[in-house]
N, C-alpha and C positions, 0 to 999 in steps of 0.2 A: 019024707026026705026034703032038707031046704036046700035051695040055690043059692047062693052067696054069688052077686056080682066083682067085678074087676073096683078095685079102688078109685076115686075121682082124682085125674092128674094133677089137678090144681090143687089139691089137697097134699099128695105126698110134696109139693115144693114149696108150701105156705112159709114165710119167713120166721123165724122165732124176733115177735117185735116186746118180748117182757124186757125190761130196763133201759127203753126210748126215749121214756120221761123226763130223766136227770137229764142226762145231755143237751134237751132241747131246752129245760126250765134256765142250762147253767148258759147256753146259748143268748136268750132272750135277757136272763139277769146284766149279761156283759153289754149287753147290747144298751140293755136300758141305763146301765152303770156309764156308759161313755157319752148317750142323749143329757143324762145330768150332770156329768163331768162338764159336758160340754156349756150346758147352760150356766153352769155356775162359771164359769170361764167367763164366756160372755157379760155375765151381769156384772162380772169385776171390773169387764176392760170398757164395756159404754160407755160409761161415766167419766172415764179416762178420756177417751176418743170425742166424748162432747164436750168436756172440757176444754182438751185440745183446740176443738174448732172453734172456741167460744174465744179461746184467749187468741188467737190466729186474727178473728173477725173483726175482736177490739184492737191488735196491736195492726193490723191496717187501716182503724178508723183514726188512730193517733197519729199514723203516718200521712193519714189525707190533711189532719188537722194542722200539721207539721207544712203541709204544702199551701194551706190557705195562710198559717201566717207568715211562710217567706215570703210569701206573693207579694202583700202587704208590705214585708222589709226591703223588700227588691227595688218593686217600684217607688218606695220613699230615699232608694240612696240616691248620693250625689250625683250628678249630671256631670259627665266628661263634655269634651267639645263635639260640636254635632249631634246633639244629645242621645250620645252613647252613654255605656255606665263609666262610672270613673274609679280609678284603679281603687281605691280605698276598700270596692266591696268583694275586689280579692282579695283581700290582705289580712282579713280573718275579725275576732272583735278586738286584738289589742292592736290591730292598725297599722302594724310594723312588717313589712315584707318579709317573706322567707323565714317565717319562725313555725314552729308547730303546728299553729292554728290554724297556716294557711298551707300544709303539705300535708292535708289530709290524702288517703284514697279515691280513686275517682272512677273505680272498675275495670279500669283500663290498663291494663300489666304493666308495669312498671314507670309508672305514673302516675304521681303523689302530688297533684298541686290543685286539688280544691282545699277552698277557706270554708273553715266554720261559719256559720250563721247564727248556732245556739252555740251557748256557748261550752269551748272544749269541755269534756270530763264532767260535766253537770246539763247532759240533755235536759229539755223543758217538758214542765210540765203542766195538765192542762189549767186553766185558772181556776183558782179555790180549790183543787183537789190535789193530795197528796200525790206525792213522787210511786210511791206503792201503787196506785191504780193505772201506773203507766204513762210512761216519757215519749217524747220523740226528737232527734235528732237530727241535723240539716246543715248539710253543704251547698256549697253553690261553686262554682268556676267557670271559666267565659269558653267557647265553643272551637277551643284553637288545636284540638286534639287528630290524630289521624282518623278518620272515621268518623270523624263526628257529624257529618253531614248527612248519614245514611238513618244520624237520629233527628240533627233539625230539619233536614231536609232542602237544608242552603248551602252553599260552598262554603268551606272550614273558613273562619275567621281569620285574616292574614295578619292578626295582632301576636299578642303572645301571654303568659297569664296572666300580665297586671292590663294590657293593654285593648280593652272591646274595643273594635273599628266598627262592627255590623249590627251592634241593639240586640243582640242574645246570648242568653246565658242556660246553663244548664244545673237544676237545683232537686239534688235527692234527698229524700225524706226516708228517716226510717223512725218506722214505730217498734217499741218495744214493751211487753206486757207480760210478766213471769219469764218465760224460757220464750215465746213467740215471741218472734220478729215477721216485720212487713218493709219491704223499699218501696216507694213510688217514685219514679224520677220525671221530671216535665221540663218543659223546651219553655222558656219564658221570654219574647220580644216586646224590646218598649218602640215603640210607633214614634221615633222623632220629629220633632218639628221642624218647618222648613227654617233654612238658617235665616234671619233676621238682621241684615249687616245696618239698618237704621231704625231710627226711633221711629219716625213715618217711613214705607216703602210702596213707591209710585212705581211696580216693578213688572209693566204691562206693554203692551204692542203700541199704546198712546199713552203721551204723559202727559194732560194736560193738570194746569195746575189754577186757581183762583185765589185769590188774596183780596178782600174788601181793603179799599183807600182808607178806611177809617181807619185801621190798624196802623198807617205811620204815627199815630199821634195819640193812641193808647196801644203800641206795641209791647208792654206790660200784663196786656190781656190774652197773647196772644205768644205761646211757647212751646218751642219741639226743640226738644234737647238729649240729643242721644249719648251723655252721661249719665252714667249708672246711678240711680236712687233707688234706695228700700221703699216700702208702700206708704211707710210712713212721712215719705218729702226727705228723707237724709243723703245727704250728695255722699258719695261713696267713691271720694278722686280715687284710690287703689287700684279700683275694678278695670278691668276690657272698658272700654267706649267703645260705642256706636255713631254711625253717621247721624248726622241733622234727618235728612233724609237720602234715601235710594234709588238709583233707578236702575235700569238696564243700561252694560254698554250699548254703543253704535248710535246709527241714525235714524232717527224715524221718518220713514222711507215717504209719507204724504203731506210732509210740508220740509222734506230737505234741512235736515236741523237734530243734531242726537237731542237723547231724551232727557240728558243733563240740562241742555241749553232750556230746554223746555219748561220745565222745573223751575231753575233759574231765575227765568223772565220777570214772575210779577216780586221777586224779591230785588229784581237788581234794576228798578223802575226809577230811573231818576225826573218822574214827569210828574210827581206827584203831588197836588197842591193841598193848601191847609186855609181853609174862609177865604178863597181867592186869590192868596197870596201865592204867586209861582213865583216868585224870586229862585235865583239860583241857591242861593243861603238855604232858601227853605225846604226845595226840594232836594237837596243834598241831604241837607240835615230826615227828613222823609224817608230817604233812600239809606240811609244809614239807620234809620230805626227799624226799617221792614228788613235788613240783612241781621238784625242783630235779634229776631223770632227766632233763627236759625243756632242752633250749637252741638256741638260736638266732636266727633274725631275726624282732623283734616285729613282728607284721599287723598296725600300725598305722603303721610307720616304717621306715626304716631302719637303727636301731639295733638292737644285740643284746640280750637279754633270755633269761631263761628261765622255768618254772612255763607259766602260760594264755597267756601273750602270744605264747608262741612257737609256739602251738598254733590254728591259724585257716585260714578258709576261702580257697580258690584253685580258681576254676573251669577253669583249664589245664589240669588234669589229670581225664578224665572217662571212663568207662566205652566212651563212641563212641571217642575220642584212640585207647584202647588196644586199641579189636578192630581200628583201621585199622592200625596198626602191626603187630598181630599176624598178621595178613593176609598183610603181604608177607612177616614174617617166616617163618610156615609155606613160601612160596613159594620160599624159598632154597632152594638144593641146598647149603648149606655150614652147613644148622638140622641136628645129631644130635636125631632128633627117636623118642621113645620114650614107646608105649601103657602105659597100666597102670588094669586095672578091678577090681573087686571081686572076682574071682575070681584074679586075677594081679597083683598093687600092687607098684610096685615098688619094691626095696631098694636104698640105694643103701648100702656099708659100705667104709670108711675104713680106714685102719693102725691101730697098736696098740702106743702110745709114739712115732710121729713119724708126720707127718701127710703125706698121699697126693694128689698130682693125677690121679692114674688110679685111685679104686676099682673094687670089684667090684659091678659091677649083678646082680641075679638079681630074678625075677618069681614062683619056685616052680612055674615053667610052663613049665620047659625052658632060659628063658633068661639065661647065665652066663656076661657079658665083663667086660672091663676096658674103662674107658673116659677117656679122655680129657677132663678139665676146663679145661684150658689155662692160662696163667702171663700173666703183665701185658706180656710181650715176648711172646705168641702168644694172645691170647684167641680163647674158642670162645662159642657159644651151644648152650645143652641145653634143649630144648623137651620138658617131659613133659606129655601128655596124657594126663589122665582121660579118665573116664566120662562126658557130659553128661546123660545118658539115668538113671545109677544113683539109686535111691531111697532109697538108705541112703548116709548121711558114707561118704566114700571119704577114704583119704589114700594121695594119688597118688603123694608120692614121703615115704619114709621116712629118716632120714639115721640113718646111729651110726659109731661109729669115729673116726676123725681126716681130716678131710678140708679141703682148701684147692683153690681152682678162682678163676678169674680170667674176664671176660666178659659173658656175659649166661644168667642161669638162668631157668628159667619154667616154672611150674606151674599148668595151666589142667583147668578141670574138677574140682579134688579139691583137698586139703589137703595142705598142705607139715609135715612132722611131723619136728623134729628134737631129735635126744636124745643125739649126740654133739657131737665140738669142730669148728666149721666155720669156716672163715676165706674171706672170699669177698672179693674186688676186682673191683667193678664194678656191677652192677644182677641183684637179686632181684626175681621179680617173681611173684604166686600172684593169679589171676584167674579168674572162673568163678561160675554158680550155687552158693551152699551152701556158699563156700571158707573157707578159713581157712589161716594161718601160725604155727603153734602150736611156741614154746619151752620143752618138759618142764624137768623139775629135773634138776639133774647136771649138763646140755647148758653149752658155751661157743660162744657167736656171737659171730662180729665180722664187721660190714660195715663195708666204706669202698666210698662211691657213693653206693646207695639202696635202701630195699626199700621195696614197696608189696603192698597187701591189699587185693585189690579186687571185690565181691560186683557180679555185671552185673545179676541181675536182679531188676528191680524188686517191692518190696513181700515178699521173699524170706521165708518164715517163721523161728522165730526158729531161730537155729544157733546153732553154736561161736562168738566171736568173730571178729572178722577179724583183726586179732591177739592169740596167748593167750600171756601174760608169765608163767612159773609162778616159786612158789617155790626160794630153793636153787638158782641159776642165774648165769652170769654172759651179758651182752645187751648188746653197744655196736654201735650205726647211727650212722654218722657221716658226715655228708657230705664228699663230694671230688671234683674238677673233675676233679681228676687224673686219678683212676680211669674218671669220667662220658666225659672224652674221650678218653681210651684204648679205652672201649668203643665212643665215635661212632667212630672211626678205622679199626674191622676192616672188614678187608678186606670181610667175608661183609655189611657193610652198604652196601656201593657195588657199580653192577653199571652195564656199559652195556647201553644203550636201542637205540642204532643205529650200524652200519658202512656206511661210505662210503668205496670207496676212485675213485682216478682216476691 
């Protein structure tokens, strides 16, 4: 007889798993059907999507280019007074106020008065490459908008839109490349020059002045005339004139006397003789030739004049004006800016029969380049710093040879000491305790612009002159707009404030 046990439990409940298969093959096929749906999705739209950013990357690199050549158009326009911008470079490229060109969009809701830069309806494009690889576009407008100071970061310009008071403007870029677009907008300030009211400006806490006696009798050699001339010598009666020379008003408080009288002095010298001969005849006649170095716009009108009238006071130009200018100017990266102390002065020396924009600098302390003074289609500015500290006259920069330089020269701290032929176009300028601008005998100077002498501090003991005029020389200062806005125009005096792109 057999025994048959009880059935195993797990046995009678075992699942029925025949036709598992499909559902899970039809599971996994969908599955794998939407991993390649999806890939092939993807491989359509990268291409797309790097495209995109490829065209995004170039139409913001057209819009950076867009801002490197307004930069360029900006700082070459015209010069308003105080050299702010002057209305023209609101007014769009056909020049005419309030017409299209100049009521462009400006971001700003409802507010239409930036001017083109490129011109309307035909954005630029880059050179030698067609309009197809991508344009860029550019406004400009001056910073008189509500809010607009939260993007220069100064108080709104209290002009209006033809009218810059404060040297900044605001210039957007946009690039454009197939369907991408980029804006960059940037804050652009031009760094004005101090106002210039004479052809020479003695415009310092001392005004002393020197005139060699030889000049009553070759004052032909010897000319400051703050009527307007181009660089070329062409008298320009139309223009603004300028004084003969400048000073500050009031008195200069250590010899009881303003600093006009001061000035004045060896121009209005009737003591002047000629081979022994003092007659009254002669030294009148003397005394009317050293007044008549002098020309320009009489301080009491608008006419021109020359001798004392064209020699008078203008508080525009004042010791504070020119440290704040000089301030930013030090702060450029584009100032060739060179020491020179009492144990190291520097030299600066010229050709020898034709005259040199690149002499040779040396200090006797090792240092011996050529340097770069710049030409009126590329001015530079050369900043030489003295000594402030030095206790003994320093003369910071020394000139001889042949030299010609275009720009902005400056000598601070020490005395300007020259005794070769120099020809300069644009603005000399010698500022500092104890300074001085001194023309030896032999030397030939010619400025067109301006030069200025200017002692900072006050009550200064007595020194050299502020200008020293010697005998046996030839010395012509002549003013010129020309030259004056050729210098507001470089580039190294405009710089932007802020970048914005979107």
């Amino acid at each position: 007889m057999s025994v048959t046990g009880p059935t195993p439990l797990w046995s009678s409940h075992a699942p029925d798993q025949r036709g598992a298969a499909l559902p899970m093959a039809m599971i996994c096929l969908v599955a794998l059907s939407v991993m390649v749906l999806t890939l092939l999705s993807l491989s359509s739209v990268e291409p797309q999507i790097s495209q995109n950013l490829a065209d995004t990357a170039r139409a913001r690199y057209l819009a950076e280019s867009g801002i490197e050549w307004a930069f360029k158009q900006v700082a070459a326009s015209p010069v308003g007074e105080s050299g702010v911008f002057a209305a023209n470079l609101f007014s769009g490229p056909d020049h005419l106020p309030d017409t299209t060109d100049d009521g462009q969009p400006t971001g700003v809701p409802g507010q239409n008065s930036a001017a083109m830069l490129t011109t309307l309806g035909a954005p630029s494009r880059l050179p030698s490459r067609p309009a197809a690889e991508g344009v860029y576009a550019v406004t400009v407008r001056n910073d008189n908008l509500a809010g607009d100071d939260r993007l220069t970061g100064v108080a709104v310009d209290p002009g209006d839109k033809f009218t810059d008071r404060n040297g900044i403007v605001i210039v957007t870029s946009t690039g454009t490349y197939r369907s991408a677009t980029r804006t960059i907008q940037v804050v652009i300030k031009r760094v004005g020059l101090p106002p210039f009211p004479g052809a020479v400006n003695i415009a310092g806490e001392r005004a002393e002045m020197f005139l060699g006696s030889a000049s009553s009798s070759s004052a032909d050699r010897v000319d400051i005339d703050g009527r307007d001339y181009d660089r070329s010598e062409v008298l320009n009666g139309a223009r603004p004139t300028r004084l003969g020379i400048q000073t500050m008003p009031g008195v200069q408080s250590d010899v009881e006397m303003s600093y006009e009288a001061r000035v004045e002095a060896p121009f209005d010298d009737a003591s002047i003789c000629t081979g022994g001969d003092c007659s009254a005849r002669t030294t009148a006649a003397n005394r009317d030739a050293r007044l008549g170095i002098v020309k320009g716009r009489d301080q009491s009108s608008t006419s021109v004049t020359s001798g004392l009238g064209a020699i008078g006071p203008d508080a525009s130009l004042n010791p504070a004006v020119m440290t704040s200018f000089l301030s930013q100017i030090a702060s450029n990266p584009a100032t060739r800016a060179f020491s020179s102390t009492p144990a190291c002065p520097l030299v600066m020396a010229g050709g020898v029969g034709t005259a040199t924009s690149a002499p040779t600098v040396t200090n006797g302390c090792g240092l011996s380049q050529m340097l770069d003074l710049g030409t009126t289609s590329d001015p530079k500015i050369i900043h030489v710093r003295g000594d402030p500290g030095a206790t003994t006259p320093l003369t910071a920069l020394a000139l001889s040879g042949m030299i010609q330089g275009a720009g902005i020269l400056i000598v601070e701290n020490g005395d300007l000491e020259q005794r070769g032929s120099l020809r300069w176009d644009g603005v000399v300028i010698v500022t500092g305790p104890h300074v001085s601008a001194a023309f030896r005998a032999g030397s030939a100077t010619t400025v067109y612009g301006t030069l200025t002498s200017m002692e900072t501090q006050p009550r200064a003991s007595a020194g050299s002159p502020s200008v020293f005029i010697d005998d046996d020389l030839d010395f012509r200062v002549r003013a010129s707009r020309q030259n004056l806005d050729m210098t507001q125009q470089m580039l190294a005096l405009h710089t932007i404030l802020t970048w914005k792109e979107r």
